[in-house]
MOPAC internal coordinates of N, CA, C and O (Angstrom, degrees):
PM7 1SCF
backbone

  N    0.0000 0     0.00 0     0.00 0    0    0    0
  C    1.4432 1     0.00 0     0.00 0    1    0    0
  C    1.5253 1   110.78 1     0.00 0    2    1    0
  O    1.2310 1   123.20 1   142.89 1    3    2    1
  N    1.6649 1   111.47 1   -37.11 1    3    2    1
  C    1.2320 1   101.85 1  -179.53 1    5    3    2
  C    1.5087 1   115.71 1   -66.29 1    6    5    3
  O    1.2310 1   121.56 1   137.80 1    7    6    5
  N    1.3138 1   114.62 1   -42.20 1    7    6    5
  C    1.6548 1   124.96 1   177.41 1    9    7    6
  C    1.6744 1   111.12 1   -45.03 1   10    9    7
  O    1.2310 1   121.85 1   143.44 1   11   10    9
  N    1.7480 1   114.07 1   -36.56 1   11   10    9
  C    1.2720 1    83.95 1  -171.17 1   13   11   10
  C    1.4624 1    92.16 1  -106.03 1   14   13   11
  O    1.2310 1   102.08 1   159.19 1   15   14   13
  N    1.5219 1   150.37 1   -20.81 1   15   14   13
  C    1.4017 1   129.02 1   136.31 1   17   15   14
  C    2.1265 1   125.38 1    16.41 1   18   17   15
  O    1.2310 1   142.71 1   116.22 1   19   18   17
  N    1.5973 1    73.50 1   -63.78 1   19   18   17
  C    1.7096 1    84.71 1  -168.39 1   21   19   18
  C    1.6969 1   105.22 1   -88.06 1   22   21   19
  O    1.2310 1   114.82 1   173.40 1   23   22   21
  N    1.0012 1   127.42 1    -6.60 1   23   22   21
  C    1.5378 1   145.15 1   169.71 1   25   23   22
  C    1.4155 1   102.37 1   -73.06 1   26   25   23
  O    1.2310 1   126.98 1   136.91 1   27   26   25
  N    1.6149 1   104.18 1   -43.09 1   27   26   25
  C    1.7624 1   102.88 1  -168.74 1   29   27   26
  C    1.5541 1   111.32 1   -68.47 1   30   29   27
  O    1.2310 1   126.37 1   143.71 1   31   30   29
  N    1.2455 1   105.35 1   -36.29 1   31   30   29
  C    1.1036 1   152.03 1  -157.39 1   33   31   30
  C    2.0346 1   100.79 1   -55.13 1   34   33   31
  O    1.2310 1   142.06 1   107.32 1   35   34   33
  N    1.6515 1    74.78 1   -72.68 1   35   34   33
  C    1.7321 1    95.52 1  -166.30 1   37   35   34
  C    1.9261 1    97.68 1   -49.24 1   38   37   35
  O    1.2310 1   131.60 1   140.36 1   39   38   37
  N    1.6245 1    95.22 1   -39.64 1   39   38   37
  C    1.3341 1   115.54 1  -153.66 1   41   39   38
  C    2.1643 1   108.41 1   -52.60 1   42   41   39
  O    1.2310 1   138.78 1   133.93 1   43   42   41
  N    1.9441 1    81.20 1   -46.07 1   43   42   41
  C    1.6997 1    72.78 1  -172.96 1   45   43   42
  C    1.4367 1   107.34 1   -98.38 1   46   45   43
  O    1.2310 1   123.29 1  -175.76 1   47   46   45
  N    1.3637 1   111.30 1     4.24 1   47   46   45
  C    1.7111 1   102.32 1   156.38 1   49   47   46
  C    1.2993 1   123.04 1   -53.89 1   50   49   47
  O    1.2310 1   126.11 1   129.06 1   51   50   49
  N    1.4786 1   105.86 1   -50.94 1   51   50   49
  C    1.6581 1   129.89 1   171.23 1   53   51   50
  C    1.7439 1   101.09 1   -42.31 1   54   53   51
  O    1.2310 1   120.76 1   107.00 1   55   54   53
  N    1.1367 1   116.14 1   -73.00 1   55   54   53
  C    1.5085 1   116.30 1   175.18 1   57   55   54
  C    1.6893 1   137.83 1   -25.22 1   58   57   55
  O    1.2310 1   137.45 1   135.63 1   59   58   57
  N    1.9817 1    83.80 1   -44.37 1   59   58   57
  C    1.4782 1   105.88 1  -176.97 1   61   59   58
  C    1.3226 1   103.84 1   -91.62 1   62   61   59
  O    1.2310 1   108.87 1   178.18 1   63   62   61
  N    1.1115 1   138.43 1    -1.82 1   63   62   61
  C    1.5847 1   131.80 1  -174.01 1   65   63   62
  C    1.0748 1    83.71 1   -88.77 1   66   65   63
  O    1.2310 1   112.64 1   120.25 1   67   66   65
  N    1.6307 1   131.50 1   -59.75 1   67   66   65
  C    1.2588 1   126.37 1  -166.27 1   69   67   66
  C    1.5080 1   134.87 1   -36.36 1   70   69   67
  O    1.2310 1   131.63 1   120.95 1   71   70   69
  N    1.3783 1    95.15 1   -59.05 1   71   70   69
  C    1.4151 1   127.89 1  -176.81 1   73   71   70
  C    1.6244 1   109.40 1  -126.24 1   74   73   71
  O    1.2310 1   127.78 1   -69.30 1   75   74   73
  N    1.6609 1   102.63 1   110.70 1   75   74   73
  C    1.5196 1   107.44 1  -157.64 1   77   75   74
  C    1.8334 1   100.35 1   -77.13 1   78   77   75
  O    1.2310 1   123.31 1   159.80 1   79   78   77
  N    1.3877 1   111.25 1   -20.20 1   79   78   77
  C    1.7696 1   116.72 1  -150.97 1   81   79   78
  C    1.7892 1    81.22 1   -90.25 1   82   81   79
  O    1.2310 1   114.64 1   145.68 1   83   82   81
  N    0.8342 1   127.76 1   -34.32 1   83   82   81
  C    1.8938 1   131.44 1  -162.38 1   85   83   82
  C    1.8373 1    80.25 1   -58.82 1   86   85   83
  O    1.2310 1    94.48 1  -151.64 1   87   86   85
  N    0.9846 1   161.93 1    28.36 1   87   86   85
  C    1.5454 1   126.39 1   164.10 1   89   87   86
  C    1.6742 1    86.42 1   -91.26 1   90   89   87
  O    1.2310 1   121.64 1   140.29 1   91   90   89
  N    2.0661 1   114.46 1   -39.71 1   91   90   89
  C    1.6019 1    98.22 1  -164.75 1   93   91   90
  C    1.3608 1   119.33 1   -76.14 1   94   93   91
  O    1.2310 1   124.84 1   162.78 1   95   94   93
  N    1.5789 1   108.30 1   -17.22 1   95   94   93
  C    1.4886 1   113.86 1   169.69 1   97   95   94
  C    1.2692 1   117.00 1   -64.15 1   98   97   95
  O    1.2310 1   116.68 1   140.72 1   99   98   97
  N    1.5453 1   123.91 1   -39.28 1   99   98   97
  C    0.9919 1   110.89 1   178.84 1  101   99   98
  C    1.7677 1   129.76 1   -98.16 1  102  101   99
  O    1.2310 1   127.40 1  -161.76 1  103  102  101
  N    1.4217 1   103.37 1    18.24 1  103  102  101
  C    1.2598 1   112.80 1   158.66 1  105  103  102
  C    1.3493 1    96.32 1   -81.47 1  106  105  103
  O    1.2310 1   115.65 1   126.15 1  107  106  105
  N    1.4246 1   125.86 1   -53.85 1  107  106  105
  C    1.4462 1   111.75 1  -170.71 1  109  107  106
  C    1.4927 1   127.96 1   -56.81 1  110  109  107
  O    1.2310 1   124.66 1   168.96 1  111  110  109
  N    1.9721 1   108.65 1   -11.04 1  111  110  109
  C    1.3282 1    85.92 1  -166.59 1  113  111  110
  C    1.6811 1   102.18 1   -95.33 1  114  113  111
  O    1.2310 1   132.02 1   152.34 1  115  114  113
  N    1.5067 1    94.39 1   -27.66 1  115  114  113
  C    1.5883 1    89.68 1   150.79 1  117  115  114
  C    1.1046 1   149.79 1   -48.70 1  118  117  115
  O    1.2310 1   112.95 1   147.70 1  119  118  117
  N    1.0364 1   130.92 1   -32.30 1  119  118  117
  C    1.5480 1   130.76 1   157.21 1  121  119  118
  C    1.5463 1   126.90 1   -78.73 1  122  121  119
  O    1.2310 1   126.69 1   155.67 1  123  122  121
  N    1.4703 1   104.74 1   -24.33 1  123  122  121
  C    1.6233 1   110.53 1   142.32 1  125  123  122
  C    1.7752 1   127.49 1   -42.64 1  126  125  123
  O    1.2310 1   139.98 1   122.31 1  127  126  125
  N    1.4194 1    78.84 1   -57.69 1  127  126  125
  C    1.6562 1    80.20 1   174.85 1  129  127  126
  C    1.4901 1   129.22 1   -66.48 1  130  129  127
  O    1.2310 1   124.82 1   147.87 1  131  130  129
  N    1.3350 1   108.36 1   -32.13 1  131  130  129
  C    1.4959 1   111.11 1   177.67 1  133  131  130
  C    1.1326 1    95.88 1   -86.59 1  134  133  131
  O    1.2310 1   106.59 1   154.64 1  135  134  133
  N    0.7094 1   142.55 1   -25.36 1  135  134  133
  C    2.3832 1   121.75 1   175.04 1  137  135  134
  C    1.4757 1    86.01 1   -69.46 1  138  137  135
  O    1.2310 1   111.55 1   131.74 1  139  138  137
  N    1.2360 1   133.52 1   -48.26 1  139  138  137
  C    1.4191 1   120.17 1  -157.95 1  141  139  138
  C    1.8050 1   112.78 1   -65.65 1  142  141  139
  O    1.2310 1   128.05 1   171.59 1  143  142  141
  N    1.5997 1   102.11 1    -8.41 1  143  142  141
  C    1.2288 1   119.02 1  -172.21 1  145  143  142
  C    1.7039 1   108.04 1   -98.14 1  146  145  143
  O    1.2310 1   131.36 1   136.20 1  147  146  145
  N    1.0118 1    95.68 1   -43.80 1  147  146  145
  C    1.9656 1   111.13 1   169.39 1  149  147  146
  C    1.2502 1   104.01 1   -59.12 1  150  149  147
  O    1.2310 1   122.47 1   135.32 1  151  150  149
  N    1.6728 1   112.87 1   -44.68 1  151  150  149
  C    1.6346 1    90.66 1  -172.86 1  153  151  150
  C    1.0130 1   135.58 1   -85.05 1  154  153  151
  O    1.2310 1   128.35 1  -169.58 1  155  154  153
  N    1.7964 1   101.53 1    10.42 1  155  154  153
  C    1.3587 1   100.82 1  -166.90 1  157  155  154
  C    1.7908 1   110.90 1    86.48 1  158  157  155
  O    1.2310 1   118.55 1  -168.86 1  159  158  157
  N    1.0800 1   120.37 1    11.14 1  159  158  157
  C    1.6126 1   109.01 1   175.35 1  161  159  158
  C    1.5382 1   103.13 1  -109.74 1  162  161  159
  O    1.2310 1   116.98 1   -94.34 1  163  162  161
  N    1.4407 1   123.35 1    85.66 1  163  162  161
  C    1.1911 1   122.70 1  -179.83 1  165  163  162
  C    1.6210 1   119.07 1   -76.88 1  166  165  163
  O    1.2310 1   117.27 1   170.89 1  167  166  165
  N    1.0863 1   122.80 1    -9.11 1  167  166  165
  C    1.7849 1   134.48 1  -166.90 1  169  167  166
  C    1.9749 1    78.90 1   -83.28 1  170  169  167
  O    1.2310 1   123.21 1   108.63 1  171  170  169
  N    1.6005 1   111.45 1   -71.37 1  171  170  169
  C    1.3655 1   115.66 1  -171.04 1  173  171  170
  C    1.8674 1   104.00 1   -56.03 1  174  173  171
  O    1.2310 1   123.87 1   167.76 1  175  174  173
  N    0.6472 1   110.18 1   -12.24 1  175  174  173
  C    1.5319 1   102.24 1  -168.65 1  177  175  174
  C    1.4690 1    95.25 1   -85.05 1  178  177  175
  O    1.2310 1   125.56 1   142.76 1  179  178  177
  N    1.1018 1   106.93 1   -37.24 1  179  178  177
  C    1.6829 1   116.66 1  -166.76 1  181  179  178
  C    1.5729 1   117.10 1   -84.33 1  182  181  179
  O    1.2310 1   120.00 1   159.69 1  183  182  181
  N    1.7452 1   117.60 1   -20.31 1  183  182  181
  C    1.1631 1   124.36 1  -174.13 1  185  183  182
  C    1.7215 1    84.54 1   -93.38 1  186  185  183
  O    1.2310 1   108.80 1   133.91 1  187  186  185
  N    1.2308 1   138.56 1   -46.09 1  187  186  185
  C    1.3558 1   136.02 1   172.74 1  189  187  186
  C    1.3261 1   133.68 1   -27.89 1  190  189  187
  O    1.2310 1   131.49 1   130.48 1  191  190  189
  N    1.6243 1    95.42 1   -49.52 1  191  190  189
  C    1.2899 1   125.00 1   160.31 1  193  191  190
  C    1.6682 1   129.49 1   -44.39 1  194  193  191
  O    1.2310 1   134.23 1   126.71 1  195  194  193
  N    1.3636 1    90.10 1   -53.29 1  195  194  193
  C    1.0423 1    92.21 1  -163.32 1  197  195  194
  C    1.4912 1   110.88 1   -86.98 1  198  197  195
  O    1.2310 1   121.50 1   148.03 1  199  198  197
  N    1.5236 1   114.74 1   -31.97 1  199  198  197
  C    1.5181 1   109.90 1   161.07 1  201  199  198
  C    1.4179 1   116.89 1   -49.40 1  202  201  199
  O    1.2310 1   112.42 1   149.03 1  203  202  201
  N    1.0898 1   131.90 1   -30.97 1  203  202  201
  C    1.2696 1   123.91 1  -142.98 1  205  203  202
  C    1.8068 1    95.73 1   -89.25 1  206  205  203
  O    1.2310 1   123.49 1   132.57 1  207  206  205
  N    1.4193 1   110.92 1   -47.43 1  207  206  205
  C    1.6294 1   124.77 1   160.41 1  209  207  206
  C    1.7588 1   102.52 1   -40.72 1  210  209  207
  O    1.2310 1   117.80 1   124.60 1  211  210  209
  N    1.2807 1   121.80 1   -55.40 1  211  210  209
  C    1.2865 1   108.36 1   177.01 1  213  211  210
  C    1.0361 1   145.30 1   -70.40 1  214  213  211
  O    1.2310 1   134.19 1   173.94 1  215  214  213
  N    1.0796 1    90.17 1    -6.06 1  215  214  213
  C    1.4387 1   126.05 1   178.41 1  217  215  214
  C    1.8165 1   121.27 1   -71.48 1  218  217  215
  O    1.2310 1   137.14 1   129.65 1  219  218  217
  N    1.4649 1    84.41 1   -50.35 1  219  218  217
  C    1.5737 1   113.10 1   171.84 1  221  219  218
  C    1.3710 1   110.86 1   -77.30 1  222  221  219
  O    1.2310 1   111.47 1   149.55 1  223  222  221
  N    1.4169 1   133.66 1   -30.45 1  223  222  221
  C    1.6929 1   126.71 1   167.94 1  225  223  222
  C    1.2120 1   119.20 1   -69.64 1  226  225  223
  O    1.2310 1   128.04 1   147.48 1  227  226  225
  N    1.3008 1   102.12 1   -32.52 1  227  226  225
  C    1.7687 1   106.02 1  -166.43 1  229  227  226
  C    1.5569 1    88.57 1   -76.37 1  230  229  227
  O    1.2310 1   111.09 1   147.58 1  231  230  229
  N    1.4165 1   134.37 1   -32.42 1  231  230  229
  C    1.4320 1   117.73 1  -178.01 1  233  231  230
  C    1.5877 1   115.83 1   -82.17 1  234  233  231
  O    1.2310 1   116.09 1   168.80 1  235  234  233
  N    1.2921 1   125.03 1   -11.20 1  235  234  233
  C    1.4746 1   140.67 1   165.82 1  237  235  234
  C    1.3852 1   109.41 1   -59.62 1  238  237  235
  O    1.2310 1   128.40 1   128.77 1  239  238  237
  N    1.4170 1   101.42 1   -51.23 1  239  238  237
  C    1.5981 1   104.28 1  -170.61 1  241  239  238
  C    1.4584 1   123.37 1   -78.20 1  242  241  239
  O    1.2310 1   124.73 1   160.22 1  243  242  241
  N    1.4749 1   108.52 1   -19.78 1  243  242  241
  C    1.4610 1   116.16 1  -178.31 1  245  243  242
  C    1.1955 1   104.97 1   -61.19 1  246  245  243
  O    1.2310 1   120.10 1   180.00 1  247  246  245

């Protein structure tokens, strides 16, 4: 757990160097996602999710 911790880790540092404004976006999409999880909307929680990860590769890869 710790190994991939520090994987996660490295990963959205990488993200945030990139793109300096993504820390407030991605507080927001996080807390999007967890209401979407509180409310019981697991389909939205999960399409949230998953943008938000794609979000984060497509800026890795650039």
């Amino acid at each position: 757990m710790e190994r991939l911790q520090d994987q996660l880790y490295r990963i959205a540092i990488g993200v945030l160097r990139k793109d300096r404004t993504r820390i407030s976006v991605s507080y927001d999409d996080h807390l999007r996602i967890f209401q979407f999880i509180q409310g019981g909307e697991a389909d939205k929680a999960s399409q949230a999710m998953e943008e938000h990860l794609e979000f984060g590769k497509r800026i890795l890869i650039m």
